[in-house]
Residue, then its C-alpha position, 0 to 999 in steps of 0.5 A: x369491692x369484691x362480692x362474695x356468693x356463699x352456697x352452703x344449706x347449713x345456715x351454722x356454715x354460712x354464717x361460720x363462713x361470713x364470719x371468717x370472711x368479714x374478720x379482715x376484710x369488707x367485702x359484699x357477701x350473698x347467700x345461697x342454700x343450695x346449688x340450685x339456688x346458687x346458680x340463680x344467684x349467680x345469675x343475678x348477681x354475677x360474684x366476683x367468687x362462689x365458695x360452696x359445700x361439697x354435699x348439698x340437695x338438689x345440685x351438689x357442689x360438685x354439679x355446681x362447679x361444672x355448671x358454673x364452668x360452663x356457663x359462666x367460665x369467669x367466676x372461680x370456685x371454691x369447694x368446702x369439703x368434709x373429713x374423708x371427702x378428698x377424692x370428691x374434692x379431686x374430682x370437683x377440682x378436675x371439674x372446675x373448681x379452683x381451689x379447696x379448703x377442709x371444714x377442719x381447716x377455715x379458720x386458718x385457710x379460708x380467708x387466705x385462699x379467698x384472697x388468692x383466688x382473687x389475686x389470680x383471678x383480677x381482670x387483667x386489660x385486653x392485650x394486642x392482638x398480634x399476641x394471640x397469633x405467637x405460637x411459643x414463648x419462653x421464660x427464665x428467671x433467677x430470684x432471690x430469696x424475696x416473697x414480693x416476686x412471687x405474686x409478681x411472677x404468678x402474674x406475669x404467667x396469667x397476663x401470658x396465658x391471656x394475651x396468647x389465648x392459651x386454655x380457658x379460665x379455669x385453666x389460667x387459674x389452674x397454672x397460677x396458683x400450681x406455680x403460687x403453690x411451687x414458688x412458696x414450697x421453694x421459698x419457705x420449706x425449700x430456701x428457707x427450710x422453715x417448719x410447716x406451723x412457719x410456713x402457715x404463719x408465713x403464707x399468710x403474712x405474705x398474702x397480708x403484705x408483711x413478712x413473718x418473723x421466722x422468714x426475717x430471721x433466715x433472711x439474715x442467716x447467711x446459711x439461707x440469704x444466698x440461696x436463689x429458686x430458679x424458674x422456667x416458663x414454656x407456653x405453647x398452643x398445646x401445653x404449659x410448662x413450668x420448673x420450679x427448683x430451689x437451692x435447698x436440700x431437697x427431700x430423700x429419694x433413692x433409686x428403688x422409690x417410685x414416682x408415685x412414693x417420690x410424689x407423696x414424700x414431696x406433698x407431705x414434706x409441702x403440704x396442702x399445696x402440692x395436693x392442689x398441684x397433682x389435682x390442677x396439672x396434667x403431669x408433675x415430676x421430680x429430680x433426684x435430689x427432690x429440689x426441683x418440680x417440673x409441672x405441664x398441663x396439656x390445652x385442649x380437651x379434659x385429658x388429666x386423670 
């Protein structure tokens, strides 16, 4: 049973938050009232996640992240952030953090996130040791148009990533969910071209084991049921790369758009994912017809923006 640390000093969050939580799911769920008090607690208890506020007295969450990094790199993060606070959300998620959800936004994020933190972040047994010692693999995969690869998939690239020592876990963490957020952009808005109220409906029945409604009615569409997302998987000591592409329409770019235009039409287009792709991979690229996403995070020491 997962337990929960919950570090907020407003005692209406914290009880907002156990309520959210505890809608679905039985798990244990601890409190701490600041930053200070939450890496006691972390201490103590040693959560299986921390989900914490941004602005907080004594150690801020953005303090919390990087203490939690440093002394204990297992446990994930998740930042609260309130309206206006994105840059600091960055900066959080530069510093550790795994993920993020707006206040505006728990009710419908919360829980989904929890639960994808958790699905990547599961001990995964010690591999052989001659792995380590590989210095490049590589991967290709052609996918039908099937929610049930995805976790898979993102499973397959942390089970990688650990058996060949690659990055720390924040790193690990980093990549899967990049490559989560990707796959679900090529499945649902890019295959499927689903409406953003969709693909909510749809990411959260994914994460509960069912498959929308809307989902189901493309799937049967032979305009959409024959399209394929194709993937591509480069580990080496040095970086990690990742391309993502699907058969959809992509989204208009032209030749006088910059990348930075490019990259924000994309983001707009995906939603909330993609901003956690910018902020968790060193670099991300687009193709022309906006269908395709090359995302790298160089290993080593900090060198993302």
């Amino acid at each position: 049973m997962p337990i929960v640390l919950v570090v907020d000093d407003s005692p209406v969050d914290r009880k907002l938050i156990e309520g959210l939580l505890k809608s679905k799911l039985d798990w244990i769920i601890e409190f701490a009232e600041d930053g200070a008090e939450g890496l006691e607690m972390i201490d103590a208890i040693y959560p299986d996640i921390v989900i914490t506020d941004l602005q907080m007295p004594q150690l801020n969450g953005l303090q919390l992240c990087a203490e939690v990094k440093a002394e204990y790199p297992h446990v994930p993060v998740v930042l609260i952030t309130g309206k206006g606070s994105e840059d600091l959300a960055a900066d959080a998620l530069a510093a550790g953090a795994v993920s993020y959800v707006c206040k505006d936004d728990m009710s419908s994020s919360l829980l989904e996130t929890v639960e994808q933190v958790l699905s990547v972040s599961k001990h995964i047994p010690p591999q052989e040791l001659l792995m380590k010692y590989n210095t490049n693999s590589r991967f290709q995969f052609t996918l039908d148009n099937n929610q049930e690869l995805i976790l898979p998939l993102v499973d397959f690239l942390t089970l990688n990533m650990e058996k060949l020592e690659l990055g720390d876990k924040t790193d690990q963490r980093h990549c899967a969910i990049a490559l989560e957020e990707a796959l679900i952009n090529a499945l649902f808005h890019g295959n499927l071209e689903l409406d953003r109220s969709t693909i909510k409906a749809a990411r959260r029945a994914m994460h509960e084991g069912s498959i929308d409604e809307g989902v189901s009615e493309r799937l049967n569409d032979p305009q959409y049921k024959s399209r394929r997302i194709r993937v591509g998987i480069e580990l080496t000591r040095r970086e990690v790369k990742l391309i993502v592409r699907d058969d959809g329409p992509g989204f208009a770019t032209s030749e006088t758009m910059s990348h930075a235009e490019a990259t924000s039409q994309f983001v707009t287009a995906s939603g909330r994912g993609l901003t956690l792709v910018k902020n968790f991979m060193t670099d991300i690229h687009f193709n022309e017809q906006g269908n395709e996403i090359r995302m790298s995070l160089q290993l080593g020491p900090p060198t993302r923006s």
